[in-house]
VEXTORMI-263692 format. One record per atom (N, C-alpha, C, O): residue number from 1; atom name; x, y, z. Coordinates in Angstrom, 1 decimal. Atoms other than C-alpha are relative to their C-alpha. Example, Ala and Ser with C-alpha at 12.3 -4.5 7.8 and 13.67 -1.06 7.14 Angstrom:
# residues 2
+------+------+--------+--------+--------+
! resi ! name !     c1 !     c2 !     c3 !
+------+------+--------+--------+--------+
!    1 !    N !    0.9 !   -1.2 !    0.0 !
!    1 !   CA !   12.3 !   -4.5 !    7.8 !
!    1 !    C !    0.9 !    1.2 !    0.0 !
!    1 !    O !    1.9 !    1.2 !    0.7 !
!    2 !    N !   -0.9 !   -1.1 !    0.0 !
!    2 !   CA !   13.7 !   -1.1 !    7.1 !
!    2 !    C !   -0.8 !    1.1 !    0.8 !
!    2 !    O !   -0.3 !    2.2 !    0.9 !
+------+------+--------+--------+--------+
//
This chain:
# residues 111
+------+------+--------+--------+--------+
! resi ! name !     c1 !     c2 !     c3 !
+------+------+--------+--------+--------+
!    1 !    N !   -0.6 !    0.4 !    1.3 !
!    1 !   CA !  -66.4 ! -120.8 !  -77.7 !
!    1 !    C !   -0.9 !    0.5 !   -1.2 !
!    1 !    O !   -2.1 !    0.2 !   -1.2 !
!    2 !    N !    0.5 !   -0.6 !    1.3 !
!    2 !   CA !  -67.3 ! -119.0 !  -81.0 !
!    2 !    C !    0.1 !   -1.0 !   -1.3 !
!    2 !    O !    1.2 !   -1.6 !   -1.5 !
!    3 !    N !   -0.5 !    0.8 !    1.1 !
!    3 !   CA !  -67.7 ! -121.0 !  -84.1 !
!    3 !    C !   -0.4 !    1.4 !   -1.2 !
!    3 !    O !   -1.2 !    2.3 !   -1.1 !
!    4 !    N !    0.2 !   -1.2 !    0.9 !
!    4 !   CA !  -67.3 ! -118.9 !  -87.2 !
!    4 !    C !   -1.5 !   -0.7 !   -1.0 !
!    4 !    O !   -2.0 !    0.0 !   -1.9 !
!    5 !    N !    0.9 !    0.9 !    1.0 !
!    5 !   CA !  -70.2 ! -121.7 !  -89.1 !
!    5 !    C !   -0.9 !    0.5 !    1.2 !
!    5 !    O !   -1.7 !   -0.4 !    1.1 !
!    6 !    N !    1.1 !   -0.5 !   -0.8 !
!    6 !   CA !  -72.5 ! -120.3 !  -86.5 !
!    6 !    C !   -0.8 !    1.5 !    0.2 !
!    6 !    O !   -0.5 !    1.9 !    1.3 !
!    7 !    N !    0.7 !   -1.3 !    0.0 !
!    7 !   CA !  -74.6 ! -116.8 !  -86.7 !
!    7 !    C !   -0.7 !    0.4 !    1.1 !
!    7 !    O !   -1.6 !   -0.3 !    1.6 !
!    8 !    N !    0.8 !    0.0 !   -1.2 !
!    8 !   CA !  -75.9 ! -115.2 !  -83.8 !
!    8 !    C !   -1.4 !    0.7 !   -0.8 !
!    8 !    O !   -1.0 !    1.0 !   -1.9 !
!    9 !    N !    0.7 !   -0.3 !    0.5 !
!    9 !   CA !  -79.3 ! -113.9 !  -84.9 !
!    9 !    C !   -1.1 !    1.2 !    1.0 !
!    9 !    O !   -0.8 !    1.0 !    2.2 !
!   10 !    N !    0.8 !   -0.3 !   -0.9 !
!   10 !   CA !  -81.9 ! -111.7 !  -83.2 !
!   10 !    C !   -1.4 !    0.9 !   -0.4 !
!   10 !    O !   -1.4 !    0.9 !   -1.6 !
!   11 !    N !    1.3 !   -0.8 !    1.1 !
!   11 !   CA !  -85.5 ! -109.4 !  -84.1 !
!   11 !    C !    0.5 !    0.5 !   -1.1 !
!   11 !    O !   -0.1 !    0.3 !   -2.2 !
!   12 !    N !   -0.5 !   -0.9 !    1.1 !
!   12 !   CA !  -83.2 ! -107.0 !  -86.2 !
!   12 !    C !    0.5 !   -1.0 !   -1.1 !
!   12 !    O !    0.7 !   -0.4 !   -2.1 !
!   13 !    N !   -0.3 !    0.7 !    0.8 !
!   13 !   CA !  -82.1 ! -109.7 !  -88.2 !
!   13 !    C !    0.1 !   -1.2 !   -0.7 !
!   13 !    O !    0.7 !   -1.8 !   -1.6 !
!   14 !    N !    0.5 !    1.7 !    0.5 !
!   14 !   CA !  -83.6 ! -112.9 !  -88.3 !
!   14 !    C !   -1.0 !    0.2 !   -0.9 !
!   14 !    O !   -0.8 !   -0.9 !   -1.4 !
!   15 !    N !    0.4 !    0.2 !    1.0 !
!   15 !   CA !  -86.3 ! -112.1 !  -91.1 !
!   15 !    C !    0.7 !   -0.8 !   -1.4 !
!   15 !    O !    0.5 !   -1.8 !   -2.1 !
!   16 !    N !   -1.1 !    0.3 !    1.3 !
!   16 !   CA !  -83.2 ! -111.6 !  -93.8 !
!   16 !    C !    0.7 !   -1.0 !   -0.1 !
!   16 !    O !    1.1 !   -1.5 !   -1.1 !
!   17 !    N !   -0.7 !    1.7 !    0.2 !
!   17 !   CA !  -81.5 ! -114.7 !  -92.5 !
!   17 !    C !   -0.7 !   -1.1 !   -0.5 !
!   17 !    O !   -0.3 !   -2.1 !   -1.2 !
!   18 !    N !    0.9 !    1.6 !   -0.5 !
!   18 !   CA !  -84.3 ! -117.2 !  -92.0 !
!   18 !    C !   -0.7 !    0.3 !   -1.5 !
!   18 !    O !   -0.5 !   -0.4 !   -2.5 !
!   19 !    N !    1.3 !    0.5 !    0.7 !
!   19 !   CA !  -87.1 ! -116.2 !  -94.2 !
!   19 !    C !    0.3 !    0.4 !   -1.1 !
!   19 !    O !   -0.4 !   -0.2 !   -2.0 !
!   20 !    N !   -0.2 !   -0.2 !    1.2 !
!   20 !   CA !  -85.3 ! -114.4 !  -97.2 !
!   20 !    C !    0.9 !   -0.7 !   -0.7 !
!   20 !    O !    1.0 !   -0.2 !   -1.8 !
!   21 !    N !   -0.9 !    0.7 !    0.5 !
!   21 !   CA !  -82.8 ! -116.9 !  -98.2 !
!   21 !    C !   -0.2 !   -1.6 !    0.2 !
!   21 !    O !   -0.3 !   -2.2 !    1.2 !
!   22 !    N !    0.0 !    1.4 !    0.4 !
!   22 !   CA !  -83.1 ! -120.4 !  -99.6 !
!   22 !    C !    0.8 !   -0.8 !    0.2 !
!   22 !    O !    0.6 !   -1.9 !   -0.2 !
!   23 !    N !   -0.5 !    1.5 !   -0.5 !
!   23 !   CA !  -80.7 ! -122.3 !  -98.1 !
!   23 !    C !   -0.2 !   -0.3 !    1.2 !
!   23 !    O !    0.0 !    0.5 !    2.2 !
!   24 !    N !    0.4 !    0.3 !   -1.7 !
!   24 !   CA !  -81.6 ! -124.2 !  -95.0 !
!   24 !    C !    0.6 !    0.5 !    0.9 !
!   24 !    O !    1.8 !    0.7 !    0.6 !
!   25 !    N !   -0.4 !   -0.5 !   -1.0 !
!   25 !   CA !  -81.1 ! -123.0 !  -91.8 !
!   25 !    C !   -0.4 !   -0.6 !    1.4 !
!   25 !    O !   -1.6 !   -0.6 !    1.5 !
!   26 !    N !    0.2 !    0.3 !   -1.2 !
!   26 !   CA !  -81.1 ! -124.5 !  -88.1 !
!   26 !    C !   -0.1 !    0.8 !    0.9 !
!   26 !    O !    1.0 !    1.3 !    1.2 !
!   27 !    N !   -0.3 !   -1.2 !   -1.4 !
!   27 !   CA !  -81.9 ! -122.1 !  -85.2 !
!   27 !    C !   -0.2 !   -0.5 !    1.0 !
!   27 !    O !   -1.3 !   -0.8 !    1.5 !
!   28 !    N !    0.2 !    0.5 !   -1.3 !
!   28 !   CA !  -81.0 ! -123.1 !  -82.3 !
!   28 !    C !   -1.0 !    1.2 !    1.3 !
!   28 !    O !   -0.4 !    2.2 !    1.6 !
!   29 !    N !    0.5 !   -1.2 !   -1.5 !
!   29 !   CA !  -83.4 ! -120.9 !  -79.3 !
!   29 !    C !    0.1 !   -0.6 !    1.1 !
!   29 !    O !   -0.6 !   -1.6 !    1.5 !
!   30 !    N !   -0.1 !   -0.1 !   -1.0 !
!   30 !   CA !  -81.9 ! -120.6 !  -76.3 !
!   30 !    C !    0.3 !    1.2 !    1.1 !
!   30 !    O !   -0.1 !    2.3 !    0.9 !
!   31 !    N !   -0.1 !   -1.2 !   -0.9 !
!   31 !   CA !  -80.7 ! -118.8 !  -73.2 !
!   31 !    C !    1.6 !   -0.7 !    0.7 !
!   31 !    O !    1.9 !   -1.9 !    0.6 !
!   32 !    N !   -1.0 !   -0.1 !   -0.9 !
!   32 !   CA !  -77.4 ! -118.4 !  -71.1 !
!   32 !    C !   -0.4 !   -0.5 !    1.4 !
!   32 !    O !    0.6 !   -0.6 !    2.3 !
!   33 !    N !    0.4 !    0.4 !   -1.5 !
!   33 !   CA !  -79.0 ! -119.6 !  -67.9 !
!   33 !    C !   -0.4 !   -1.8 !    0.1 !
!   33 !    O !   -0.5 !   -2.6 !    1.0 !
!   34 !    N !    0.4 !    1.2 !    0.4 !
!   34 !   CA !  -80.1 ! -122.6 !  -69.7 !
!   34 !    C !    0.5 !   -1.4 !    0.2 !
!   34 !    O !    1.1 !   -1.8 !   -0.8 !
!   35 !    N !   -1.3 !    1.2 !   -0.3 !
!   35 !   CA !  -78.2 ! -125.9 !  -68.5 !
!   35 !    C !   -0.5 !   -0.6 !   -1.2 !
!   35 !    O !    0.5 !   -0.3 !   -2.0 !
!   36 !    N !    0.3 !    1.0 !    1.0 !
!   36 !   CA !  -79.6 ! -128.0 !  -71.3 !
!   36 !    C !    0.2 !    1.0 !   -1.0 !
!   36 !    O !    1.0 !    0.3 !   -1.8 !
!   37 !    N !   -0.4 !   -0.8 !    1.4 !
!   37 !   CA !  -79.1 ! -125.2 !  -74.1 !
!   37 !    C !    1.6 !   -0.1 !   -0.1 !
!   37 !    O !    2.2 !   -0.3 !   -1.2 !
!   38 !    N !   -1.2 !   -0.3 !    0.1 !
!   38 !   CA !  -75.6 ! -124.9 !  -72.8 !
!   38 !    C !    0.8 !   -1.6 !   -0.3 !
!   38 !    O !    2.0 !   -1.6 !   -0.8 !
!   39 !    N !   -0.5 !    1.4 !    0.4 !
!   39 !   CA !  -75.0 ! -129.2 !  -73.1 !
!   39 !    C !   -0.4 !   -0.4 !   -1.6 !
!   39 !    O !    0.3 !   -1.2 !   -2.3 !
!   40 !    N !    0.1 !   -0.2 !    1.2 !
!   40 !   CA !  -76.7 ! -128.5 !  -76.3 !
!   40 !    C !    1.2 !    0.2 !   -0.8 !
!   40 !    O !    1.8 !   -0.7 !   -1.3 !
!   41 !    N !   -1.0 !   -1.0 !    0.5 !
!   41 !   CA !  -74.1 ! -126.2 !  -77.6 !
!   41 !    C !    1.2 !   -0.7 !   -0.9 !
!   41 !    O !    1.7 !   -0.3 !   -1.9 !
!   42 !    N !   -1.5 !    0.9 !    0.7 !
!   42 !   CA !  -71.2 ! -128.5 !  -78.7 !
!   42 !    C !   -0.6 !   -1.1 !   -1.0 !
!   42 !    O !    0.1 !   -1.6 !   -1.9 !
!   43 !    N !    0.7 !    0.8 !    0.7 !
!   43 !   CA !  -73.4 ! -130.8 !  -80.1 !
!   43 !    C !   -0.3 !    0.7 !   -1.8 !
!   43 !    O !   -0.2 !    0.2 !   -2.9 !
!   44 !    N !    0.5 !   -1.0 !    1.1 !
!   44 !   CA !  -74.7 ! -127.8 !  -82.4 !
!   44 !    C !    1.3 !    0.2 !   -0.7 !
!   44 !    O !    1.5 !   -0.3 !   -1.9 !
!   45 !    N !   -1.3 !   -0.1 !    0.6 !
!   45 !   CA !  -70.9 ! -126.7 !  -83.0 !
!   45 !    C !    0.4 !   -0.9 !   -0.9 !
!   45 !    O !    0.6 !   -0.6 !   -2.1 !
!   46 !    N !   -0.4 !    1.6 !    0.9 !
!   46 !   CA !  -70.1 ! -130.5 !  -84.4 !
!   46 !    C !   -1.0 !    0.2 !   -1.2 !
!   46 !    O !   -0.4 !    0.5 !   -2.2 !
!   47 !    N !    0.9 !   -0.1 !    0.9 !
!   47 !   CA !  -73.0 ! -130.2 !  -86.5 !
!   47 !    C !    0.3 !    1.0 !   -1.0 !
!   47 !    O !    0.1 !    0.7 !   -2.2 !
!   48 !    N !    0.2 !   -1.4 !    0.8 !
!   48 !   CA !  -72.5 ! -126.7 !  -87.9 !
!   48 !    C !    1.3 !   -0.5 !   -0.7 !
!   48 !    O !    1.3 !   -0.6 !   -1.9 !
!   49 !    N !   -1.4 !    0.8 !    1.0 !
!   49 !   CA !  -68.5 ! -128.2 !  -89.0 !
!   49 !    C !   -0.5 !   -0.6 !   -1.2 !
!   49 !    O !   -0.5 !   -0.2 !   -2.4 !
!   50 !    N !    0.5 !    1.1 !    0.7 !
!   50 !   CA !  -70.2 ! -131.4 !  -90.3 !
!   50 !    C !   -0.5 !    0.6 !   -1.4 !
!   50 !    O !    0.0 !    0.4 !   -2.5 !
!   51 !    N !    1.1 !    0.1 !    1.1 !
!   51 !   CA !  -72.7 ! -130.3 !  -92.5 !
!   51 !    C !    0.6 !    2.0 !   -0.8 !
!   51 !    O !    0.1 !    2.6 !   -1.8 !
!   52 !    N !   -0.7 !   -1.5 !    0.7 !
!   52 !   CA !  -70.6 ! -126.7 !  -93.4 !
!   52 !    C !   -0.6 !    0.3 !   -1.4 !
!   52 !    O !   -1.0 !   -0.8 !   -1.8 !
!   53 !    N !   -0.2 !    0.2 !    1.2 !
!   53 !   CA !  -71.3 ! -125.8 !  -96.8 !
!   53 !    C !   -1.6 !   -0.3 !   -0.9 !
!   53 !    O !   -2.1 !    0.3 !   -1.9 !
!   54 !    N !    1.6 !    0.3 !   -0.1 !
!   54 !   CA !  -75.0 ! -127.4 !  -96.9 !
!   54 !    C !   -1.1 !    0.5 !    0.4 !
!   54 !    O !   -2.1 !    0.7 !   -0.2 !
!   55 !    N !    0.9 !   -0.8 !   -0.6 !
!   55 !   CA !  -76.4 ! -125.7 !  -94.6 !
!   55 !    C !    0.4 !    1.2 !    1.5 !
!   55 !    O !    1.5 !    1.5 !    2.1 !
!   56 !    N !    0.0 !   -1.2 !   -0.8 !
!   56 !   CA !  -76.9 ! -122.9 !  -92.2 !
!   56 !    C !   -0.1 !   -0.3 !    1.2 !
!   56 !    O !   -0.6 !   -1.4 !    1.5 !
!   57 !    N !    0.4 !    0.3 !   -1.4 !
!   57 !   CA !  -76.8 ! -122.7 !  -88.3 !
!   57 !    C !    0.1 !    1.5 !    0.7 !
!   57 !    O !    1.1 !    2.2 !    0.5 !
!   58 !    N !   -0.2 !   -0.9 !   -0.6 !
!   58 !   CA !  -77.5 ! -119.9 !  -86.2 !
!   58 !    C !   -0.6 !   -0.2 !    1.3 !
!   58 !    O !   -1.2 !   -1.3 !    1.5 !
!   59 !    N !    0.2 !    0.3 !   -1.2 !
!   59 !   CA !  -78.4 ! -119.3 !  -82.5 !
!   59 !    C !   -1.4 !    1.6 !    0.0 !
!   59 !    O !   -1.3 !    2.7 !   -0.6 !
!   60 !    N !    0.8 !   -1.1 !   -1.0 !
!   60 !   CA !  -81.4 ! -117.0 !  -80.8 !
!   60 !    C !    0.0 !    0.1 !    1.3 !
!   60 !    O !   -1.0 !   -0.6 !    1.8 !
!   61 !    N !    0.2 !   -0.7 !   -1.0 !
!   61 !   CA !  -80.7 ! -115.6 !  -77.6 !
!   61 !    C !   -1.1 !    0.3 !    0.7 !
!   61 !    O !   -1.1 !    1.4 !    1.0 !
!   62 !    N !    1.0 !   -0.6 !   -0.1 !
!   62 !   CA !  -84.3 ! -115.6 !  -76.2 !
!   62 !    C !   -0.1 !    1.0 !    0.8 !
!   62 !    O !   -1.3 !    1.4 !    0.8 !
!   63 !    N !   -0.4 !   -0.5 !   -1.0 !
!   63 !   CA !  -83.2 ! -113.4 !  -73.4 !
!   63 !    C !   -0.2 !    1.3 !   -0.5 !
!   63 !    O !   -0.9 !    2.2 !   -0.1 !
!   64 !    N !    0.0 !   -1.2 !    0.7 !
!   64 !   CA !  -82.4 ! -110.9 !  -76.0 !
!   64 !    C !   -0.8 !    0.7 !   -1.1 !
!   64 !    O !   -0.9 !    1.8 !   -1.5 !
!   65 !    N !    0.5 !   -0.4 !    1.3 !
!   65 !   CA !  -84.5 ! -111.1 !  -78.6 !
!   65 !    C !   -1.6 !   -0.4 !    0.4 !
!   65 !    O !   -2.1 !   -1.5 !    0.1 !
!   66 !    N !    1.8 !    0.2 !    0.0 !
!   66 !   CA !  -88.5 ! -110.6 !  -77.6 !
!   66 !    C !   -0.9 !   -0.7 !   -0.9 !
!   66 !    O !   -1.6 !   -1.7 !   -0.5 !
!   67 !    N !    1.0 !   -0.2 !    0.8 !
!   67 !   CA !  -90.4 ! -110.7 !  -81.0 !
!   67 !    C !    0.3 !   -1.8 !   -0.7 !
!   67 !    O !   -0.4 !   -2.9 !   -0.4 !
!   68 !    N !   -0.2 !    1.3 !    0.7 !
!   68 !   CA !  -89.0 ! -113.6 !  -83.1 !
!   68 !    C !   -0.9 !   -1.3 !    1.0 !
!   68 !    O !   -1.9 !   -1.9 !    0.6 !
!   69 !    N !    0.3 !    1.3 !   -0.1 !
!   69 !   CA !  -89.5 ! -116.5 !  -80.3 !
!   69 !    C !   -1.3 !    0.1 !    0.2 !
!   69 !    O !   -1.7 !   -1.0 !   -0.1 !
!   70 !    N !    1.4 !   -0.5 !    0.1 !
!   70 !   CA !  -92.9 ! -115.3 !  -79.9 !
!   70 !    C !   -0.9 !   -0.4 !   -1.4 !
!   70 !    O !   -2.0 !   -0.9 !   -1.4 !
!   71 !    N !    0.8 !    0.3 !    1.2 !
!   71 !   CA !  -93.9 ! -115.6 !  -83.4 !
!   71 !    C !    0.3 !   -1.4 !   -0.3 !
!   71 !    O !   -0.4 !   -2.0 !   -1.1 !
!   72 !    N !    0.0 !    1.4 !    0.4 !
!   72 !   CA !  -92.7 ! -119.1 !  -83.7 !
!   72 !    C !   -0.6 !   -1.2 !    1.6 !
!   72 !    O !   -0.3 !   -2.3 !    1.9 !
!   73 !    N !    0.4 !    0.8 !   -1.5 !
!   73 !   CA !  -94.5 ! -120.1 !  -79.9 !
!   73 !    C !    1.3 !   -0.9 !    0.6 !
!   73 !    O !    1.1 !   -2.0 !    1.2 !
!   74 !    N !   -0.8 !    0.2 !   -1.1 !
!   74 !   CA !  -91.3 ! -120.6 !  -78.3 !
!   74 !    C !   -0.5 !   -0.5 !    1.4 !
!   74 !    O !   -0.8 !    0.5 !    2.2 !
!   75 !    N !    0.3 !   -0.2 !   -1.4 !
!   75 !   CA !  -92.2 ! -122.1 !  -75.1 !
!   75 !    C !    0.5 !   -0.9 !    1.2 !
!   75 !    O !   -0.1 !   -1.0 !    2.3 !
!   76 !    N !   -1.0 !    0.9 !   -0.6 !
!   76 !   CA !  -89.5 ! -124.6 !  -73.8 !
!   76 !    C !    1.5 !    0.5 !   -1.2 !
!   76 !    O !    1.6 !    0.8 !   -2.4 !
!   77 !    N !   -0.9 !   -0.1 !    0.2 !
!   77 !   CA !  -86.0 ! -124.1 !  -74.2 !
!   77 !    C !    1.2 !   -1.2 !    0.0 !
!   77 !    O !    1.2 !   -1.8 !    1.0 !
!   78 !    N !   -0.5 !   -0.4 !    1.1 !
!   78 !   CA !  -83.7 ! -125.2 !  -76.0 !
!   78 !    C !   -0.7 !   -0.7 !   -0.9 !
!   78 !    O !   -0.9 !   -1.9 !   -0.6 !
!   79 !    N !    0.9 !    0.0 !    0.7 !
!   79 !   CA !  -85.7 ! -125.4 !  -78.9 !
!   79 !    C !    1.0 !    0.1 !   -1.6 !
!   79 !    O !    1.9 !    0.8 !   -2.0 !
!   80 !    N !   -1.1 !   -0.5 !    1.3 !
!   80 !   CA !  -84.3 ! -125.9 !  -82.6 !
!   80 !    C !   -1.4 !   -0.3 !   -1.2 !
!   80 !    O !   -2.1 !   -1.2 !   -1.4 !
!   81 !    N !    0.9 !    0.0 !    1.1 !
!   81 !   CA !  -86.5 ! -125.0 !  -85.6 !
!   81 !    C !    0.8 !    0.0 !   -1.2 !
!   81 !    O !    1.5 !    1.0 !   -1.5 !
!   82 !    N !   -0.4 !   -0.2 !    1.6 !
!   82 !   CA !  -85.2 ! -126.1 !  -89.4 !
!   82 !    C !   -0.8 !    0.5 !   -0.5 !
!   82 !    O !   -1.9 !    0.0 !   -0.5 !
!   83 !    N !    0.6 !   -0.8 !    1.0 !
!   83 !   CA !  -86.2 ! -123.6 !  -91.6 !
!   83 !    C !    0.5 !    0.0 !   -1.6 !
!   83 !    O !    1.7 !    0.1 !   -1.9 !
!   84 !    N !   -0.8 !    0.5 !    1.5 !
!   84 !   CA !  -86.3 ! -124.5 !  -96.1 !
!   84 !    C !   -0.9 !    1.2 !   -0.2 !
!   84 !    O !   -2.1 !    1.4 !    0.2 !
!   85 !    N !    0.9 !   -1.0 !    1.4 !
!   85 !   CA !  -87.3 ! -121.8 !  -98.4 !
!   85 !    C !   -0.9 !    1.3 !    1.1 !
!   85 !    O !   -2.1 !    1.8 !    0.9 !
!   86 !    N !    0.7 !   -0.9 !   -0.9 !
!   86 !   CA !  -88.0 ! -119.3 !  -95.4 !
!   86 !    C !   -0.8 !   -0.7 !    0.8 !
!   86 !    O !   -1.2 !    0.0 !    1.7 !
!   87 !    N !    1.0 !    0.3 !   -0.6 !
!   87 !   CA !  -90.5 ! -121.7 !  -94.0 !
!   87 !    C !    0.5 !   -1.2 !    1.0 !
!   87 !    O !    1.3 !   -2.2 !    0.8 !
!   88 !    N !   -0.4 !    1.4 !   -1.0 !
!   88 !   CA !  -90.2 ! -124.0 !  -90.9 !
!   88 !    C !   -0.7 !   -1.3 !   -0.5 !
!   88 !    O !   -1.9 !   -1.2 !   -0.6 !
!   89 !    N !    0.2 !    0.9 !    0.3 !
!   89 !   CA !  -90.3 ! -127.6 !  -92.1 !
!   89 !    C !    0.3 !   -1.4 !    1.3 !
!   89 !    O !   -0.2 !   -2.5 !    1.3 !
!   90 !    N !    0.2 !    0.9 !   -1.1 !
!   90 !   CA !  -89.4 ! -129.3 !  -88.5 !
!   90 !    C !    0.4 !    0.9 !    1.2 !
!   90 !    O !    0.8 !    2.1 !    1.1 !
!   91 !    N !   -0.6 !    0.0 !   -1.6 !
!   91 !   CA !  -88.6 ! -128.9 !  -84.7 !
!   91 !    C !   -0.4 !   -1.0 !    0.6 !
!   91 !    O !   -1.3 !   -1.8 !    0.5 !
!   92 !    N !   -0.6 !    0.6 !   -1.3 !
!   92 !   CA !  -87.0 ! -130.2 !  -81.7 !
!   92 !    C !   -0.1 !    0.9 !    1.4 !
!   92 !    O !    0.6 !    1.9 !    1.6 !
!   93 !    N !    0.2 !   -0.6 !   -1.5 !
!   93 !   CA !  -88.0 ! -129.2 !  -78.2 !
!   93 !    C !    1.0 !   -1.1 !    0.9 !
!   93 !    O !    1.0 !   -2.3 !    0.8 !
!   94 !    N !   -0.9 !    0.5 !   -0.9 !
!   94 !   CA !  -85.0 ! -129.9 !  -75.3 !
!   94 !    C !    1.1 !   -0.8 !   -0.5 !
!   94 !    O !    1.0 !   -1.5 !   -1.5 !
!   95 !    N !   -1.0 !    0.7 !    0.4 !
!   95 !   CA !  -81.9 ! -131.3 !  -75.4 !
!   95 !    C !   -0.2 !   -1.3 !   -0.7 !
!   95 !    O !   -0.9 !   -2.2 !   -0.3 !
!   96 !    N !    0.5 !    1.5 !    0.8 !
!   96 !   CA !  -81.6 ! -134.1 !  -78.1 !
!   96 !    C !    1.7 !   -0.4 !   -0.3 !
!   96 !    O !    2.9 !    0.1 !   -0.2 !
!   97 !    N !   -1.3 !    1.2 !    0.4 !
!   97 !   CA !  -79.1 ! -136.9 !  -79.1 !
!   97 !    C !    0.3 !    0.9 !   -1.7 !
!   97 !    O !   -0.4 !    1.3 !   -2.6 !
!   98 !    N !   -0.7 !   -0.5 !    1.2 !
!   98 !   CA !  -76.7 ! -135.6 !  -81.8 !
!   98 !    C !   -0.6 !   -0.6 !   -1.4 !
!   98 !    O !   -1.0 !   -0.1 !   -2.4 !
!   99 !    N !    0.7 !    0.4 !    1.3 !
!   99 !   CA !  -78.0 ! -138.1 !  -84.2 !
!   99 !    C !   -1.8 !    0.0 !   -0.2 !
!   99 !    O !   -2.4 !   -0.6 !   -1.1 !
!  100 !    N !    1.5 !   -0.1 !    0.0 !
!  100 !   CA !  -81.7 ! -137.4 !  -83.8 !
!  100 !    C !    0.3 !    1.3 !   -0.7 !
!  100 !    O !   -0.1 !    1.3 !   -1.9 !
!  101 !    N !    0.1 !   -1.3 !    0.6 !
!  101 !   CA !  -80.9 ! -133.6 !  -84.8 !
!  101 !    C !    1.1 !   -0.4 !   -1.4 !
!  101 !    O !    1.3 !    0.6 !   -2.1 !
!  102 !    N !   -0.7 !    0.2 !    1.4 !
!  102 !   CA !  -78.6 ! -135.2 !  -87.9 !
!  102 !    C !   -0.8 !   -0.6 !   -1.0 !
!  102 !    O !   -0.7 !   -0.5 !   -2.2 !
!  103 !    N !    0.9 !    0.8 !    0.9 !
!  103 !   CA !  -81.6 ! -137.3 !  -88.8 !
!  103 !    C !   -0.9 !    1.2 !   -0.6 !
!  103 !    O !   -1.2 !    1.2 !   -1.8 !
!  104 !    N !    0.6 !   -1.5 !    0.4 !
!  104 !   CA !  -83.5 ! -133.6 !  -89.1 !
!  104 !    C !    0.3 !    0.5 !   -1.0 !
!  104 !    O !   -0.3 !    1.0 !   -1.9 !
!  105 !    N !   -0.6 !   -1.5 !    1.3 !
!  105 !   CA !  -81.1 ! -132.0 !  -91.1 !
!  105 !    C !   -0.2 !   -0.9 !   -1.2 !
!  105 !    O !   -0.8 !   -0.4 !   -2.2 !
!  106 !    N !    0.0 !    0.8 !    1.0 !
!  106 !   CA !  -80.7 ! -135.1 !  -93.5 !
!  106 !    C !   -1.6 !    0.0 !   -0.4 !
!  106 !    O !   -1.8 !   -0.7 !   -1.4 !
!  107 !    N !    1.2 !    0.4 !    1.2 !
!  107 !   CA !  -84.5 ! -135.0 !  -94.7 !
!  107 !    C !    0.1 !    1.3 !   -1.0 !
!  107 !    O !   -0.5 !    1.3 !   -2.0 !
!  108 !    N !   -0.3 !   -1.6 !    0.8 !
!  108 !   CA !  -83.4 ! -131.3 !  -96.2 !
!  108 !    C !    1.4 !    0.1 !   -0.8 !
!  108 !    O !    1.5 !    0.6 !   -2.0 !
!  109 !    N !   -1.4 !   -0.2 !    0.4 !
!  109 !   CA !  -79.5 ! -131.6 !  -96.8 !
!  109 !    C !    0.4 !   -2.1 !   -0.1 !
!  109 !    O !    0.4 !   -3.0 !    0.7 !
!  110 !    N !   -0.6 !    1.4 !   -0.4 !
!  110 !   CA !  -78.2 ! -134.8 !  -98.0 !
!  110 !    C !    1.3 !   -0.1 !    0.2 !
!  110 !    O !    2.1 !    0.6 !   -0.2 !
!  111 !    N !   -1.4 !   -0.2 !   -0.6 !
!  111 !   CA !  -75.3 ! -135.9 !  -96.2 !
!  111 !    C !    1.4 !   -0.2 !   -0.7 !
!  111 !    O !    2.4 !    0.0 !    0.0 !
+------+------+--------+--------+--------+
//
């Protein structure tokens, strides 16, 4: 399922998303093989509806994309870094409760 509030992202193009633009952004990092990224996934979708408008959501592929999860030490999957003003202000390592990643967004976006 594709959500159109969702961005796929990857080396070529996660600088211009993440770090050159001021409005928040959630990146989910995952993989396709991932069972926990993939129970993730709908949780993230609801979210990306919810909060439309506020803020940003996109996904990293780490499968596909070498350099990025590397520069932010990726090293459990699924992994979600909020990023304000280009800069990471929180993360979440492994699957989380919908409202623990809503309590995230709300210190950045008020609801």
């Amino acid at each position: 399922m594709t959500n159109k509030n969702i961005t796929n992202l990857d080396d070529t193009n996660f600088s211009d998303a993440v770090e050159k633009d001021s409005t928040p952004i959630l990146v989910d990092f995952w993989a396709e093989w991932c069972m926990p990224c993939r129970a993730l996934a709908p949780i993230i979708e609801e979210l990306a509806t919810e909060f439309q408008g506020k803020i940003r959501f996109a996904k990293v592929n780490v499968d596909d994309c070498k350099t990025v999860p590397g520069q932010f030490g990726i090293r459990g999957i699924p992994t979600l870094i909020l990023f304000q003003d280009g800069k990471k202000v929180n993360e979440l390592v492994g699957n989380q409760p919908k409202e623990k990643i809503r309590m995230m967004i709300s210190k950045v976006v008020p609801a």
